[in-house]
DOMIZA-38795 format. One record per residue (C-alpha): residue number from 0; residue in three letters; x, y, z. Coordinates in nm, 4 decimals. Layout:
// residues N
{i:NUM&aa:Ala&east:X&north:Y&up:Z}
...
// end
This chain:
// residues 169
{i:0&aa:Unk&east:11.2517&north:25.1120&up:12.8418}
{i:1&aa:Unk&east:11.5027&north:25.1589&up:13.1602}
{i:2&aa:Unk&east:11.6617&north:24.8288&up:13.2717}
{i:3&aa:Unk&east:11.8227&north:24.6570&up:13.5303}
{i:4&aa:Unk&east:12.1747&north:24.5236&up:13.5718}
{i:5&aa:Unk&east:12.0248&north:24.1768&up:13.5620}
{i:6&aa:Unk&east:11.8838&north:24.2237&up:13.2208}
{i:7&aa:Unk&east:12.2306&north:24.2868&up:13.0496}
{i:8&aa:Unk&east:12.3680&north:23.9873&up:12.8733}
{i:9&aa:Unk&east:12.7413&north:24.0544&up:12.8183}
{i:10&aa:Unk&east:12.7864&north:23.6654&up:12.6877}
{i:11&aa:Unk&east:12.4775&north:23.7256&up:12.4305}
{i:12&aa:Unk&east:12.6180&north:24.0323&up:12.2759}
{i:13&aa:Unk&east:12.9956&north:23.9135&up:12.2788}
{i:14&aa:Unk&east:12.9058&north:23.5901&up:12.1360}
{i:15&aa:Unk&east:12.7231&north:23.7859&up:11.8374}
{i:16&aa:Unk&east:13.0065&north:23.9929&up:11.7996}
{i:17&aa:Unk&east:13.3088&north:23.7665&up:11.7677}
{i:18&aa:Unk&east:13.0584&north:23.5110&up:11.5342}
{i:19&aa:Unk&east:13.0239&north:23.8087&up:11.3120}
{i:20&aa:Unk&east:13.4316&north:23.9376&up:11.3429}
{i:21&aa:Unk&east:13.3641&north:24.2424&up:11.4719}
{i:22&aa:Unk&east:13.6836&north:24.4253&up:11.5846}
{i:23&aa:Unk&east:13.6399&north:24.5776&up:11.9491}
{i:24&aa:Unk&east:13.8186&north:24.6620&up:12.2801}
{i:25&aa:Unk&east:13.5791&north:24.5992&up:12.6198}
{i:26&aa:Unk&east:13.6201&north:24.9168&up:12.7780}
{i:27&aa:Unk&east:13.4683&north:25.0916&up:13.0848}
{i:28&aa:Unk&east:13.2991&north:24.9220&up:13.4005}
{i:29&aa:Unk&east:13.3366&north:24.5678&up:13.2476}
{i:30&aa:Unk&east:13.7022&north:24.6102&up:13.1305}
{i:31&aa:Unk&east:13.7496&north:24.7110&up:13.4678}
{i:32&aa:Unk&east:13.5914&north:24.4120&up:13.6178}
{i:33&aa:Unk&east:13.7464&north:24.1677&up:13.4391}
{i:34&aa:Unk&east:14.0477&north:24.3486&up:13.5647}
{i:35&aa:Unk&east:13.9385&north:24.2243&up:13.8892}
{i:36&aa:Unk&east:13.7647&north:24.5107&up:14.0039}
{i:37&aa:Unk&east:13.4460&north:24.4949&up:14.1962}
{i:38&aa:Unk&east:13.2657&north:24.7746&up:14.0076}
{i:39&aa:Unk&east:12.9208&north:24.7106&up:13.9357}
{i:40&aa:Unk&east:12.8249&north:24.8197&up:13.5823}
{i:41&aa:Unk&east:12.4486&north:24.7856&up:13.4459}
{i:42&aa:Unk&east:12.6051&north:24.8254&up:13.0707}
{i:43&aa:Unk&east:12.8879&north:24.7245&up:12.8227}
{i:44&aa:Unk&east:13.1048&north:24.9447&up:12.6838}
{i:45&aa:Unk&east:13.2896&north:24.8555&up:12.3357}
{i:46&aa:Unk&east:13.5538&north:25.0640&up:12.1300}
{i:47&aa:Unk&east:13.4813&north:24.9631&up:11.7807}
{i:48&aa:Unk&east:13.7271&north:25.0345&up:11.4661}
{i:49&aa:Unk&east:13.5823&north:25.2337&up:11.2480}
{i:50&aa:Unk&east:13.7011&north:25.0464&up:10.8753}
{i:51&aa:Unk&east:13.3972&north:25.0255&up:10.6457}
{i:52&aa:Unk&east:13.3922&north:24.6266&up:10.7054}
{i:53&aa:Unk&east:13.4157&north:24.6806&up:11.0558}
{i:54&aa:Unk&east:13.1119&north:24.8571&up:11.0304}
{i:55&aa:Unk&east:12.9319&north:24.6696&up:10.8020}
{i:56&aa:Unk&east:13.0095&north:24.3409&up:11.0588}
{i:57&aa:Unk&east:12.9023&north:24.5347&up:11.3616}
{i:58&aa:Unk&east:12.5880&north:24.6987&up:11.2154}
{i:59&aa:Unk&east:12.4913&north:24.3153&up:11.1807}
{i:60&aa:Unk&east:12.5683&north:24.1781&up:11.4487}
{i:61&aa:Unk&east:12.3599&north:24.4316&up:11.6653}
{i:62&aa:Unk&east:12.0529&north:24.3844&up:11.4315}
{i:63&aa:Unk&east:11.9256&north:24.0827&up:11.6095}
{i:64&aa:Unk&east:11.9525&north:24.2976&up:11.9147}
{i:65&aa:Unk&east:11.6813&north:24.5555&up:11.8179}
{i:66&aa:Unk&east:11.9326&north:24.8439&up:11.8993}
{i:67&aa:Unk&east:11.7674&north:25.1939&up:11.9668}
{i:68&aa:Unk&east:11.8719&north:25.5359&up:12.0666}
{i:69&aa:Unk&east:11.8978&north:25.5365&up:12.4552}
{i:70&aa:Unk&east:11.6796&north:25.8153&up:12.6635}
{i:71&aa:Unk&east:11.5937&north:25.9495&up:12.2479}
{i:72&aa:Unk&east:11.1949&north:26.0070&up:12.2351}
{i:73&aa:Unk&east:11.0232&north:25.7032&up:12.0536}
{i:74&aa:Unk&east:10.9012&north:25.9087&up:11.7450}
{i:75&aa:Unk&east:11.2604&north:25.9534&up:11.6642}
{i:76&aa:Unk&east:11.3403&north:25.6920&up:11.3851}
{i:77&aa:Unk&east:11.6570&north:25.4799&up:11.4645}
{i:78&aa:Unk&east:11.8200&north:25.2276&up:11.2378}
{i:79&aa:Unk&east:12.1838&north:25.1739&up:11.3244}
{i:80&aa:Unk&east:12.3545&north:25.0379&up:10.9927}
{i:81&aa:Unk&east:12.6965&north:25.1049&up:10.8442}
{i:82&aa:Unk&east:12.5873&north:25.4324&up:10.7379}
{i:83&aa:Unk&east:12.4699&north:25.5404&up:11.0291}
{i:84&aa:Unk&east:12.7920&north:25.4233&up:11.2338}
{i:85&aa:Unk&east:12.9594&north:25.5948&up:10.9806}
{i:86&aa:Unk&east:12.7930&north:25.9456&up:11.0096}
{i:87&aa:Unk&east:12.8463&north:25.9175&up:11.3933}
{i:88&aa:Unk&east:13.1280&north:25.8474&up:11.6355}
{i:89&aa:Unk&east:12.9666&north:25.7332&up:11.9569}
{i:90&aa:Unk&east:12.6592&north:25.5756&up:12.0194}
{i:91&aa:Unk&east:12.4258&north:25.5137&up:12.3658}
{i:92&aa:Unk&east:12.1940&north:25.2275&up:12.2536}
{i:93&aa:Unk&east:11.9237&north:24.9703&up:12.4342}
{i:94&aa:Unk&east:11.8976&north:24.6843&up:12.3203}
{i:95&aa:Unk&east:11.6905&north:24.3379&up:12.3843}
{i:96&aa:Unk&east:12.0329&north:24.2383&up:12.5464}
{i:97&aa:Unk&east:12.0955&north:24.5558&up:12.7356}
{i:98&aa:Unk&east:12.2025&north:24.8993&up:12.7147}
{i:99&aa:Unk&east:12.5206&north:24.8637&up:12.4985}
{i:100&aa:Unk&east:12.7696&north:25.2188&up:12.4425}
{i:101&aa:Unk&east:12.9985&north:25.1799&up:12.1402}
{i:102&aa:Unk&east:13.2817&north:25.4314&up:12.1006}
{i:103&aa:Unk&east:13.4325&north:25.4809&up:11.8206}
{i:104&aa:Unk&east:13.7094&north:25.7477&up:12.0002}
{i:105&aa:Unk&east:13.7697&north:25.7228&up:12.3707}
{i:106&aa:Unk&east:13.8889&north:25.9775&up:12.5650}
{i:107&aa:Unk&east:14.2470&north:26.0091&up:12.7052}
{i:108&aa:Unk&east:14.3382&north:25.7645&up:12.4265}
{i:109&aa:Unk&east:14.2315&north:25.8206&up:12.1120}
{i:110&aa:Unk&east:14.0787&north:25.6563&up:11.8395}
{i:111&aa:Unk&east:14.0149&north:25.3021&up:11.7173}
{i:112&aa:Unk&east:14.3888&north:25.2964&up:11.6288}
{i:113&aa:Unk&east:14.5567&north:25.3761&up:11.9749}
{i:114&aa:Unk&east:14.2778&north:25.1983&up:12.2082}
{i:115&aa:Unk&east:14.4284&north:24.8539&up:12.0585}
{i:116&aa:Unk&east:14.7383&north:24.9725&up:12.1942}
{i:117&aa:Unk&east:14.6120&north:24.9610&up:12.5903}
{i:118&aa:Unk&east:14.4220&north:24.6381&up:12.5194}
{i:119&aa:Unk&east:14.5441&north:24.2510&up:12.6128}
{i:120&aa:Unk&east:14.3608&north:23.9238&up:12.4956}
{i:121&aa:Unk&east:14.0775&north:23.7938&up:12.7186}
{i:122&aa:Unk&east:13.8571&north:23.5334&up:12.7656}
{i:123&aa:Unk&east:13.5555&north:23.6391&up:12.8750}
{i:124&aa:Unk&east:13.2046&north:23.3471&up:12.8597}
{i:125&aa:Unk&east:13.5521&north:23.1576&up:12.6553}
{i:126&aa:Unk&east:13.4974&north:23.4714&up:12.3833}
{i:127&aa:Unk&east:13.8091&north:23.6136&up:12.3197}
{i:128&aa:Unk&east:13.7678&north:23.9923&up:12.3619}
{i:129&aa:Unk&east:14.0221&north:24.2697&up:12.3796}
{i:130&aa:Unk&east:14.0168&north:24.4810&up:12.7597}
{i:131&aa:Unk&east:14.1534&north:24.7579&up:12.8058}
{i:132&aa:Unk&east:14.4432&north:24.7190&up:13.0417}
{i:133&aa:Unk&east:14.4427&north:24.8763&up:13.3924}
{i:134&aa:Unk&east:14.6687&north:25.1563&up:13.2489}
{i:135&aa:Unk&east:14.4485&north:25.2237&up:12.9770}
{i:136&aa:Unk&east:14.1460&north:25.2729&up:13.2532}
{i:137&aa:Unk&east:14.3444&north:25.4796&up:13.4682}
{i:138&aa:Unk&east:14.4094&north:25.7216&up:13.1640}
{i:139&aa:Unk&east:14.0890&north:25.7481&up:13.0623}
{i:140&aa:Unk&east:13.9047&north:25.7636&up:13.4023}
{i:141&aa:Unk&east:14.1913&north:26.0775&up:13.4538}
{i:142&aa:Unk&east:14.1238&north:26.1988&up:13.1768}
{i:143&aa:Unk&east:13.7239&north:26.2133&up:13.1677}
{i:144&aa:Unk&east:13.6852&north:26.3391&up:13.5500}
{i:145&aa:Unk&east:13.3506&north:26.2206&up:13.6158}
{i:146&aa:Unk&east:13.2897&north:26.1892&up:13.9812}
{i:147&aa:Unk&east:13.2314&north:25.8221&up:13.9567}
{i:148&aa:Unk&east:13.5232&north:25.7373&up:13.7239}
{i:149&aa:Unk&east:13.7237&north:25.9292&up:13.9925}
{i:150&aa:Unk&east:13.5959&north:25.7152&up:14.2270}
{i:151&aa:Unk&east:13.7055&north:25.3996&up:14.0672}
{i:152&aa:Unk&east:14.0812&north:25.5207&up:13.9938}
{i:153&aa:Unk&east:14.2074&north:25.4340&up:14.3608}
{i:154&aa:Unk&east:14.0716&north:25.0501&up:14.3304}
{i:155&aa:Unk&east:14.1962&north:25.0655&up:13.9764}
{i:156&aa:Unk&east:14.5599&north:25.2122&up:14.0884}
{i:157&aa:Unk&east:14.5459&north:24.9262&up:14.3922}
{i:158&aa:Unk&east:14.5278&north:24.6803&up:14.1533}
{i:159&aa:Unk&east:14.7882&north:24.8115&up:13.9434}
{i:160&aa:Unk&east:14.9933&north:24.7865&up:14.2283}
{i:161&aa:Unk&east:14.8900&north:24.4526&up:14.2768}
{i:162&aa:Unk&east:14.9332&north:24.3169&up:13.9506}
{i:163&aa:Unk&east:15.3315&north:24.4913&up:13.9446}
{i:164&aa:Unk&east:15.4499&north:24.3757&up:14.2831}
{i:165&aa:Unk&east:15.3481&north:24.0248&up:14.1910}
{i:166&aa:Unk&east:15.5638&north:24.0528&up:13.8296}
{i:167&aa:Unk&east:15.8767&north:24.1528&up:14.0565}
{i:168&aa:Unk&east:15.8158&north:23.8440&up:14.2883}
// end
């Protein structure tokens, strides 16, 4: 089922996340816009930690969502549980709120343990999420090379800028 930037709801899934106490960091296109960037992204992209609980909290919190295997042929059978999350690392889902990528390692800065690290508290629909910062972004755009993170590392460096010239004033 392909679908449309319109059709993601960021508040839905973030609300169902933070009632159930999932630990994540918003990273990719979204991170980057609510670092004030005017990317447009047709998906959310979550770092989740990977402690049994963790999993447990985020395998329920999806459920409602009707999570399956993005672009995966429909006779493949899907259930994403804590067992599941557990066998795998990173996972390209659709979902009745959207398409939804969790990551449990992200690369150019590790693993649920170090992504924390380039994170600061947000409110985002008055959910408080971890983002990644803008120096978190930058690394891991660098450090992936796709042509469209490339892209996005000039606005993302600009507002870097930005955001340090205004500290000194």
């Amino acid at each position: 089922m392909k679908r449309s930037v319109v059709d993601l709801q960021v508040e839905k899934l973030l609300r169902e996340l933070h009632a159930e106490g999932v630990e994540f960091v918003i990273i990719g296109g979204m991170a980057a816009v609510a670092q004030g960037s005017a990317f447009l992204t047709a998906d959310l992209d979550l770092c989740y930690s990977r402690k049994k609980e963790n999993l447990e909290r985020l395998a329920k919190a999806l459920a409602p969502f009707n999570p399956t295997l993005r672009d995966a042929p429909n006779k493949i059978h899907f259930r994403l549980d804590a067992a599941t999350l557990r066998s795998g690392m990173n996972f390209t889902l659709t979902t009745e709120a959207g398409d939804l990528d969790i990551f449990g390692e992200v690369t150019g800065l590790g693993g649920t343990e170090e992504v924390p690290e380039f994170s600061e508290e947000m409110e985002i629909f008055s959910v408080p999420c971890k983002v990644l910062t803008l120096e978190g972004l930058i690394k891991t755009k660098q450090a992936t090379g796709r042509a469209k993170d490339l892209r996005l590392l000039p606005e993302l460096e600009a507002l870097l800028e930005i955001r340090k010239s205004r500290k000194k004033d």
